[in-house]
SERO-4910 file (N, C-alpha, C, O; in steps of 0.05 Angstrom, whole numbers):
BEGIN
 pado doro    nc1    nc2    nc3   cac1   cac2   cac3    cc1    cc2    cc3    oc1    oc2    oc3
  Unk    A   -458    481     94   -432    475     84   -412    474    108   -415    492    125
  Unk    A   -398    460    111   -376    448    130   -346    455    120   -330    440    110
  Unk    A   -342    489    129   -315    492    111   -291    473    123   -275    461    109
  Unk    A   -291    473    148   -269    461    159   -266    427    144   -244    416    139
  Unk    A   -289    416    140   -292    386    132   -280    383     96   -269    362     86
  Unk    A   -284    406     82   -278    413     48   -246    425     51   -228    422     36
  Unk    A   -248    442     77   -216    446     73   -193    413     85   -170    407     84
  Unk    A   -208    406     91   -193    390    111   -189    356     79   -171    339     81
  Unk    A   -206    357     61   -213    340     43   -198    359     21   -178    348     13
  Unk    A   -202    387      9   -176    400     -4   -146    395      2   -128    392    -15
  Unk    A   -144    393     25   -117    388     43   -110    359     32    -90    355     19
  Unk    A   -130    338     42   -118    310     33   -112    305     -1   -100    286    -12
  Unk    A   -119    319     -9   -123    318    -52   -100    330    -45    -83    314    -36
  Unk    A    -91    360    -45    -73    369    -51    -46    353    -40    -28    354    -56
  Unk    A    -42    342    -23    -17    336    -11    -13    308    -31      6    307    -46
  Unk    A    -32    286    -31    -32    275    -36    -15    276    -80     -2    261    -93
  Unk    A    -24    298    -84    -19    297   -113      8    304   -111     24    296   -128
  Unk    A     16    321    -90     39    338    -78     58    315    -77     80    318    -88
  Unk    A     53    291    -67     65    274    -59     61    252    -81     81    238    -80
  Unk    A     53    249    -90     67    241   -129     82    250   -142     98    238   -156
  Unk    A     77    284   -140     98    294   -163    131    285   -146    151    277   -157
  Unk    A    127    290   -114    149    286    -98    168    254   -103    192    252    -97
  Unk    A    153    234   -113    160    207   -120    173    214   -146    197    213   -145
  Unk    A    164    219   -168    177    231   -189    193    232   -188    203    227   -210
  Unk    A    208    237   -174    236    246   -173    251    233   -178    245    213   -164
  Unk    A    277    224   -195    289    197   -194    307    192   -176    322    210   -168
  Unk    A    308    170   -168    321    170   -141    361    172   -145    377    168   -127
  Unk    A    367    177   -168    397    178   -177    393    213   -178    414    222   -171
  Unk    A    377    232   -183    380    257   -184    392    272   -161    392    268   -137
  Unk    A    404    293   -180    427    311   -162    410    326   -153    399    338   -172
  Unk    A    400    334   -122    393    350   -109    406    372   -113    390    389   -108
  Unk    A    426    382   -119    439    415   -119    430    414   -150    439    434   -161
  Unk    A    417    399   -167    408    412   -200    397    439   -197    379    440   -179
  Unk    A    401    461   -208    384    489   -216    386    484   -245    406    479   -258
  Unk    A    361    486   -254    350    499   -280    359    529   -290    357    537   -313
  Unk    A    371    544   -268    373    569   -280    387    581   -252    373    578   -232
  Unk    A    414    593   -249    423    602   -225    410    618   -203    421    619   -181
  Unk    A    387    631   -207    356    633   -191    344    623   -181    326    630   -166
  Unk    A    349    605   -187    331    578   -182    340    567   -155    363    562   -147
  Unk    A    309    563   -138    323    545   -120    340    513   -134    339    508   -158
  Unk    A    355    493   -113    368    466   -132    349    456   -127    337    466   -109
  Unk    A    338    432   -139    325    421   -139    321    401   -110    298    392   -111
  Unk    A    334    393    -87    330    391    -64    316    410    -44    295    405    -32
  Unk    A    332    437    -42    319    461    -32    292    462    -41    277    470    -23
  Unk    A    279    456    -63    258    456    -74    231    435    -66    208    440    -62
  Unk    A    248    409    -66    228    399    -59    220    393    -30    200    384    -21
  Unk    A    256    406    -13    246    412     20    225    429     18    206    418     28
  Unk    A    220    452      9    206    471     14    182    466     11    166    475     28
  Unk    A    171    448    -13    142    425     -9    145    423     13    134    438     29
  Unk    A    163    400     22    156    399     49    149    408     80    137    398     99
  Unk    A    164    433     73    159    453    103    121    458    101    106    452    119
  Unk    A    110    471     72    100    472     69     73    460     81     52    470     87
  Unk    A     83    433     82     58    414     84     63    409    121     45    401    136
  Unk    A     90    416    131    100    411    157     92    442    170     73    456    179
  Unk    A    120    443    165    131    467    185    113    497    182    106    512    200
  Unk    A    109    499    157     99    524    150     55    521    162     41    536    175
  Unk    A     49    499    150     22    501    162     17    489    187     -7    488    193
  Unk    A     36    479    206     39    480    238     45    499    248     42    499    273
  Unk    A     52    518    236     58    548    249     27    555    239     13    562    258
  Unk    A     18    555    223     -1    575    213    -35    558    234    -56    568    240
  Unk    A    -26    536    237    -51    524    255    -47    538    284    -61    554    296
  Unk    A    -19    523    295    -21    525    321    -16    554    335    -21    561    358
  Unk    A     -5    570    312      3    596    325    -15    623    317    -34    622    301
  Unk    A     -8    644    332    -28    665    316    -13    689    304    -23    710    296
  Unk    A     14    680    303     43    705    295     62    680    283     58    657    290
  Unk    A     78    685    271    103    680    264    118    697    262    116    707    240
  Unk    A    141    713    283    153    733    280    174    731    281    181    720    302
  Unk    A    197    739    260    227    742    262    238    762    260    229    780    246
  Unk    A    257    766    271    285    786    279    301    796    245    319    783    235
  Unk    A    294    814    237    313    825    217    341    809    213    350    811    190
  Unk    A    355    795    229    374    782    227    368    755    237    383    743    252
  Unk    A    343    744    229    339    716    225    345    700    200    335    704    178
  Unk    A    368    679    208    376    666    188    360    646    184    357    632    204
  Unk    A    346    637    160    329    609    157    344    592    142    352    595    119
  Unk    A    347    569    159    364    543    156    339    524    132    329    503    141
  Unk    A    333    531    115    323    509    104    324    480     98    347    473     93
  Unk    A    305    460     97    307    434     93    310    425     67    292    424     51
  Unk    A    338    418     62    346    406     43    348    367     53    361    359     72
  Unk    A    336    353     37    337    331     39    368    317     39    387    330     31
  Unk    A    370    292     47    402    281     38    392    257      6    406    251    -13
  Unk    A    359    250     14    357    241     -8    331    234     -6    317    237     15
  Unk    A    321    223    -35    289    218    -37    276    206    -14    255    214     -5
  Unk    A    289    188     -6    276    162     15    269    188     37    246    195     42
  Unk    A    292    200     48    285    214     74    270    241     62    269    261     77
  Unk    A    262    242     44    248    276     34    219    261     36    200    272     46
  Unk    A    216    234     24    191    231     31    180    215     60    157    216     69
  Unk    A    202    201     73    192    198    102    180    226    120    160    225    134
  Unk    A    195    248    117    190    274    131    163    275    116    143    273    130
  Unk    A    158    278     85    136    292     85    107    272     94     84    282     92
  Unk    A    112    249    103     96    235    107     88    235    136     66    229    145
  Unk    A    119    245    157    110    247    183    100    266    180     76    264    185
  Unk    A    109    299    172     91    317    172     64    323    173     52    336    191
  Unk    A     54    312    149     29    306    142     10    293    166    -11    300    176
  Unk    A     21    279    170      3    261    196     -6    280    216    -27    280    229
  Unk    A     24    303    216     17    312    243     -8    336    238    -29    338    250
  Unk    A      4    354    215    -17    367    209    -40    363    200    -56    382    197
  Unk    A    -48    335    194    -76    326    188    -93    330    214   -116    340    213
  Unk    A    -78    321    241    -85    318    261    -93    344    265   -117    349    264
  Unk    A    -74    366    272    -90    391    277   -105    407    261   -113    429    268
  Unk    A   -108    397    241   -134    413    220   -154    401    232   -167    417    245
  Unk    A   -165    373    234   -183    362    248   -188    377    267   -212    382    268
  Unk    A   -164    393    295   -179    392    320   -177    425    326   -173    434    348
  Unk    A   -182    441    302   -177    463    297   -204    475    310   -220    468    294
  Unk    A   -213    486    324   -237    491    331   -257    523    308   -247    545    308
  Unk    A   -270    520    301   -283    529    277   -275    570    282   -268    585    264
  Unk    A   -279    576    304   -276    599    318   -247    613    305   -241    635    298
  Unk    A   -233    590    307   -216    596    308   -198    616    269   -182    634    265
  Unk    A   -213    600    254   -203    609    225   -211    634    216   -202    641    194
  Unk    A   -227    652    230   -235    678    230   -217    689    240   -210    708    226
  Unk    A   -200    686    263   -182    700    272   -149    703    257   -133    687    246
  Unk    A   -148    721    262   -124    742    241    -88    725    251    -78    721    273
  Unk    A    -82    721    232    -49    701    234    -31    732    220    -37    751    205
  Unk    A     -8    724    235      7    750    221     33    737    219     40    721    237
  Unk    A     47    742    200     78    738    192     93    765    192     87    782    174
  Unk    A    115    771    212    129    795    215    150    783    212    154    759    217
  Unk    A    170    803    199    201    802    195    209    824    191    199    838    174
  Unk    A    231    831    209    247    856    221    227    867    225    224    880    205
  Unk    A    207    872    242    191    886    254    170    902    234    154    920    239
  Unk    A    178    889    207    151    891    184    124    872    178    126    850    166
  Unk    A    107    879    184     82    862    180     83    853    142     88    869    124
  Unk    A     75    819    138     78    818    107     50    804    109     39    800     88
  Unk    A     41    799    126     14    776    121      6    779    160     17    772    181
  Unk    A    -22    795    148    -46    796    171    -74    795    154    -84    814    140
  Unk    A    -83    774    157   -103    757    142   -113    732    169   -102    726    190
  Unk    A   -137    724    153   -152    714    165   -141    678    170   -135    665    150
  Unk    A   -140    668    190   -127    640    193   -130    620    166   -111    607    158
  Unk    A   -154    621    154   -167    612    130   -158    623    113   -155    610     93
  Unk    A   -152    641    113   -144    657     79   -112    648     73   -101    642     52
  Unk    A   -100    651    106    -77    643    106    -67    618    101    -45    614     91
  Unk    A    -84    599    108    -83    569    103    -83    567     65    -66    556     51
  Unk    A   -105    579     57   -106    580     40    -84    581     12    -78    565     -6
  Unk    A    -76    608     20    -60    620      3    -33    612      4    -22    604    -16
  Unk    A    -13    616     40      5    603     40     11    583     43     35    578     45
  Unk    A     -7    565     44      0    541     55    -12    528     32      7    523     16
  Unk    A    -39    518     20    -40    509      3    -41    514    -28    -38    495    -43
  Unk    A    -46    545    -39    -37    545    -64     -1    557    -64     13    559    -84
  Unk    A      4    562    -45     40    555    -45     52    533    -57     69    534    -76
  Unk    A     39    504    -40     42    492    -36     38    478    -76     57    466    -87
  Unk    A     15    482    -89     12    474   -115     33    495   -129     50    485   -144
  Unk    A     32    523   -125     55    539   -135     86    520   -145     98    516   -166
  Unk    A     89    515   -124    118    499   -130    110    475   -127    125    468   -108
  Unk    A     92    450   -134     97    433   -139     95    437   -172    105    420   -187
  Unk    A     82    461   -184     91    463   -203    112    470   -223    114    464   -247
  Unk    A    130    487   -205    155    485   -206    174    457   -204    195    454   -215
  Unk    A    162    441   -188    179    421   -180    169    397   -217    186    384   -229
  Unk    A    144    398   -224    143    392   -248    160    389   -267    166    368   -277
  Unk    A    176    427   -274    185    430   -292    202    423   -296    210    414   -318
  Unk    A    223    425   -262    251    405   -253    253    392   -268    270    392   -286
  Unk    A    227    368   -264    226    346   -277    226    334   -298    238    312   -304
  Unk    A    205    356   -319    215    354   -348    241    360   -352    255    345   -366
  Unk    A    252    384   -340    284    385   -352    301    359   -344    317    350   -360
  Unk    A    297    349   -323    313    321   -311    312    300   -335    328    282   -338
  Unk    A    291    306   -353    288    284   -371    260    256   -362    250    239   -377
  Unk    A    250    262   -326    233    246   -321    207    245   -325    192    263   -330
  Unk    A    204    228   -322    165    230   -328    153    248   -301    157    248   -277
  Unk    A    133    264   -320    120    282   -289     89    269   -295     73    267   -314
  Unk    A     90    263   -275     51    245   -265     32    281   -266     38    304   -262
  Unk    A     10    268   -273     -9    278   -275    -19    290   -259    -34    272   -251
  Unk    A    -25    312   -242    -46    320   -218    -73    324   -214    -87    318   -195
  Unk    A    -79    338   -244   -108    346   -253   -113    333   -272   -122    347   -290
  Unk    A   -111    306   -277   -110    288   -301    -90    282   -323    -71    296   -330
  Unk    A    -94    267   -329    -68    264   -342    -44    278   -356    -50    298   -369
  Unk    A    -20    270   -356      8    292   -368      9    273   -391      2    250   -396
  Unk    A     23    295   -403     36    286   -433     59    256   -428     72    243   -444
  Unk    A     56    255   -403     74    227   -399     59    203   -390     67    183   -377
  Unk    A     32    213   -401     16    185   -382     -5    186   -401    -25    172   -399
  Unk    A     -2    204   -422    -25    191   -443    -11    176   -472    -26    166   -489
***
């Protein structure tokens, strides 16, 4: 079995469905929408897909820490609008396709850590980490980003076969 070749083929399915529900979106929708004042708005939300598929699993390939300062402020990516939420997630993608490919196999055994204020939250295995934060995160809130969508009133596409809006 060729995990790197099944993760690397999980990776293309998932983004790819990621990036349907991301079209969904109608292109007249208010990015600051919340469903519920908890809620990230619905822009913040579907940036965060995107770090996901970018920022968050380019750190988790190329690095072996991600560490921040107790008084690290995170500027999140909020889109200005559909067109540019999905050009980013499309450059992203490219890039990180590229380094899953050239990830050397040695390498996913070895331990990735996420610190903030000088607290360890994630020391796990490069793989587990890919796994968990990066790609069932990543389905986590596109299922969230779903529900947006029913509340928006839009049709939500199918991921695992068809939605109640496509049969």
């Amino acid at each position: 079995m060729d995990v790197q070749k099944d993760l690397i083929a999980e990776y293309d399915r998932e983004t790819a469905k990621t990036r349907k529900v991301l079209e969904a979106i109608p292109a007249d929708a208010d990015f600051n929408y919340k469903p519920h004042p908890k809620s990230m708005s619905l822009g913040r939300l579907a940036g965060h897909l995107t770090d996901m598929v970018g920022d968050w699993a380019n750190g988790t390939l190329k690095q072996d820490k991600l560490e921040f300062a107790a008084d690290h402020k995170w500027e999140p990516y909020v889109p200005a609008s559909k067109e540019a939420l999905l050009e980013k997630f499309d450059h992203e993608l490219a890039g990180v396709r590229k380094e899953l490919a050239a990830i050397p196999m040695d390498k996913w055994d070895q331990h990735w850590k996420f610190i903030y204020g000088g607290q360890t939250y994630i020391d796990e295995s490069r793989l587990q980490v890919f796994r968990e934060s990066v790609m069932n995160h990543m389905v986590h809130h596109r299922a969230q980003l779903g529900v947006y969508l029913r509340l928006l009133g839009a049709r939500v596409p199918g991921v695992y076969g068809p939605s109640a809006d496509e049969m």
